[in-house]
C-alpha positions in Angstrom: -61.4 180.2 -149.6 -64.5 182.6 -150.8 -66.7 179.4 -149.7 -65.2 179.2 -145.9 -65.4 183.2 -146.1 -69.2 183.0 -147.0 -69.8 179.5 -144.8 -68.0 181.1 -141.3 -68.6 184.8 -141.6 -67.2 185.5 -137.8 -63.7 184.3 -138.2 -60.8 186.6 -137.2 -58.5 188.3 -139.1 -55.7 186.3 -137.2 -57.9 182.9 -138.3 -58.5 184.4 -142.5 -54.6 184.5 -142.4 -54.1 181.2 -141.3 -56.6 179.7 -143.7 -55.4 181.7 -146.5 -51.8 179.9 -146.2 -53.2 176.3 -146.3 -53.1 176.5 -150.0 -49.2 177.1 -150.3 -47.9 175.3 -147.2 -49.7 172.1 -148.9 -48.7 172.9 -152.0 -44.8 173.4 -150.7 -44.9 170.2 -148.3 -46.9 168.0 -150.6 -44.7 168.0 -153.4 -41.6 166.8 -151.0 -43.6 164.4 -148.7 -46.7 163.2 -151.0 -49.9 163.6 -148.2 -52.6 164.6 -150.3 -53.6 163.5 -154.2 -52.4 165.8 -157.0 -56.4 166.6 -157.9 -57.4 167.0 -154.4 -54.6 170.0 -154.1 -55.9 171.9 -156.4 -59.0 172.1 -154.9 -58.0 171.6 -151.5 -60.2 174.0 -149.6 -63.1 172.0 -150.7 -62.5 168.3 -150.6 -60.2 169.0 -147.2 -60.6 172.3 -145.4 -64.3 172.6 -146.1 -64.7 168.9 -145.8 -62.8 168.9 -142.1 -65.1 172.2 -141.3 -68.4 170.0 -141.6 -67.6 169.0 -137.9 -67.6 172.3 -136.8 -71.5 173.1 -138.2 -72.5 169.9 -136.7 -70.8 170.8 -133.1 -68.4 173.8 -132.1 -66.2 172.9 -129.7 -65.9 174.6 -126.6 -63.3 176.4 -124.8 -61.0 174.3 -123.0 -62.4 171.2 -124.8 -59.9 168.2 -125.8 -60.3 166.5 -129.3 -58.4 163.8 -130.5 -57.8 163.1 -134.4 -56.7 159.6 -134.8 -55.6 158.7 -138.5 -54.9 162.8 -139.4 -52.6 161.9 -142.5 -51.6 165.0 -143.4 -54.0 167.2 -140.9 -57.3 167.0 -141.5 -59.5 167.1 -139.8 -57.5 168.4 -137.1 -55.8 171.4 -138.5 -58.9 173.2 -139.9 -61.0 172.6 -136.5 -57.8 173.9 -134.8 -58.0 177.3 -136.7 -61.6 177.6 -136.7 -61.6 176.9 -132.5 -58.2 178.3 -130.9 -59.4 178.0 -127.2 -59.8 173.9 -127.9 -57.1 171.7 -127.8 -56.1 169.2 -129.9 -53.8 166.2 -130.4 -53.3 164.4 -134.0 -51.8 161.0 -134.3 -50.8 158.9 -137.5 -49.1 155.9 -137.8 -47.1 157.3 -140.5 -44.2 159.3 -139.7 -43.7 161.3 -142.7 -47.6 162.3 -142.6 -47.2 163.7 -139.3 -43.8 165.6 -140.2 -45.6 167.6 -142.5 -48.3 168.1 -140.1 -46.0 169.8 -137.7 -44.4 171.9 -140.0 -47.9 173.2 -141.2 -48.6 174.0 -137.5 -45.8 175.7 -136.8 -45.5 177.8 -140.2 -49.6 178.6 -139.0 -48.3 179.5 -135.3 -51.2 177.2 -133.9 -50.3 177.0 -130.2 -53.5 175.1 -129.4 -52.4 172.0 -131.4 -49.7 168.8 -130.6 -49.1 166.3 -133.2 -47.8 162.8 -132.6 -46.6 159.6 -134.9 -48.5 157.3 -132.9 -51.0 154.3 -133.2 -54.5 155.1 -132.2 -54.1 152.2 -129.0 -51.4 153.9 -127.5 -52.8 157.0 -127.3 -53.0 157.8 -123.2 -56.0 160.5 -122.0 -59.5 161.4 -122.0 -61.4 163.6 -125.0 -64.3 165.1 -125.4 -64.7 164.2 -128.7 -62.4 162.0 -131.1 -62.5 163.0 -134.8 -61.7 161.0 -137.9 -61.8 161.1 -142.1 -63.4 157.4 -142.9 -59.7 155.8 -141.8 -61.1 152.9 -141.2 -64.7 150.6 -141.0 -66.5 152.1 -137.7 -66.2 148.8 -135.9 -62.4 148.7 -135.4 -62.3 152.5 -135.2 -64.7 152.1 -132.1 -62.2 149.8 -130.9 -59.4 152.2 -130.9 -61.3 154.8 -128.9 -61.6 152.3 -125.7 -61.1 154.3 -122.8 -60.2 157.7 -124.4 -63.8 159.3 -123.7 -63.7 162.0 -121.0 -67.0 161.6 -118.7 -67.9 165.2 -118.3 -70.1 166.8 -120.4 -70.1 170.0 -122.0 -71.5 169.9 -125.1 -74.9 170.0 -126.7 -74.3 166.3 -128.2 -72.7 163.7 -125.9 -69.0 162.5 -125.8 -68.2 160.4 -128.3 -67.0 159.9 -131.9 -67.6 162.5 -134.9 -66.5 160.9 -138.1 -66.4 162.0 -142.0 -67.6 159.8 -144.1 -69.3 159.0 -147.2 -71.8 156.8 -149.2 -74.9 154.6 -147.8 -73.4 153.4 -143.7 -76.6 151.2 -143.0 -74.6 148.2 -142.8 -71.4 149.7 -141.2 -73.6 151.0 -138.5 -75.8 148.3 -138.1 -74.4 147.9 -134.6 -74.3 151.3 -133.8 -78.4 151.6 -132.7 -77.3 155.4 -131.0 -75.3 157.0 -134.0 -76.6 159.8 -135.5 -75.8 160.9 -139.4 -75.7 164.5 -140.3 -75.6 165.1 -144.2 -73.4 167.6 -145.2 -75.6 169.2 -147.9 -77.5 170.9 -145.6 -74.8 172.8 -144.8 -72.6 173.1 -148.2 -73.8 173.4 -151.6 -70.9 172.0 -153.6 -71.7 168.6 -155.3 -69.2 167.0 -153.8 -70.9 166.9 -150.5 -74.2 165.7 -152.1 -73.2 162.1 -149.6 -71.0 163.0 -147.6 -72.0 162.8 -143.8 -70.7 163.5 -139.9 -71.4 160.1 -138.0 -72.4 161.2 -134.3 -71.7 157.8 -131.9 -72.0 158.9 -128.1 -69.7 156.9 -126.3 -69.3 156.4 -121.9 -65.8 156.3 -120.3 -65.2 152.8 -120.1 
């Protein structure tokens, strides 16, 4: 928590609250519906708040904006980016119901009003997004193919519409057919060792 108080000096008191409770509403909800590993919970605010939060130094969303987090397991990246950016909306689907139970208890113990949460596969998902976000759910290739259609065609962000995805590791090959993606490394941003390869993929993406 000192990290994401040090990282985002400019949050609200209303948004220091809500991050603050992470720890326990995990710690209560993962020990009755098992969402996150028993290591990563005890350092939770660095492999999954901090983690989700990379998207945020690589592109704040904007008022108004509509971001989709296909594959959100147990909320992330979803629930941190909706703390950190009330005036955005967004919608998390997983194709596991008891992932997304927990996911909407968390929300509404944190009183987020700018957040819906669906059990759901990614290709039924109707609507248009500004961006859609994602934790390495699955190789970039099929997740591409999820997205079909779901890209809103108005711009109003710095980087175009498109795809923001965590992941780790060398993606040369898993981009290979990607020529227009764009890799941010998270080290530049956070100093922890566990971000030493992790990365935001950026892949613009047209309404289609």
């Amino acid at each position: 928590m000192d990290n994401i108080l040090k990282l985002f000096p400019n949050l609200t008191n209303n948004q220091i609250q809500q991050f603050s409770k992470l720890a326990e509403l995990y710690t209560f909800w993962n020990a009755q519906i098992n969402v996150i590993s028993r290591k990563d919970i005890e350092d939770l605010y660095t492999r999954h708040v901090l983690h989700s939060l990379g998207i945020a130094k690589v592109q704040p969303f904007n008022p108004k904006s509509k971001i989709l987090d296909i594959g959100t397991g147990g909320g992330f990246p979803g629930i941190p980016l909706a703390i950190m950016f009330p005036e955005s909306n967004f919608y998390l689907v997983d194709s596991i119901g008891k992932k997304i139970k927990v996911v909407n208890e968390v929300v509404e113990s944190l009183g987020l009003k700018n957040v819906k949460a669906k059990h759901m596969r990614a290709e039924k998902v109707k609507g248009e997004f500004d961006f859609i976000v994602s934790r390495a759910v699955t190789k970039m290739d099929d997740f591409v193919k999820w997205t079909k259609g779901k890209i809103a065609k108005k711009q109003q962000h710095e980087i175009k519409n498109g795809i923001l995805y965590l992941k780790g590791g060398d993606l040369t090959e898993e981009l290979v057919n990607f020529p227009k993606a764009s890799t941010f490394d998270l080290s530049d941003y956070f100093e922890d060792e566990f971000f030493e390869t992790k990365k935001v993929v950026h892949i613009p993406l047209k309404k289609r």
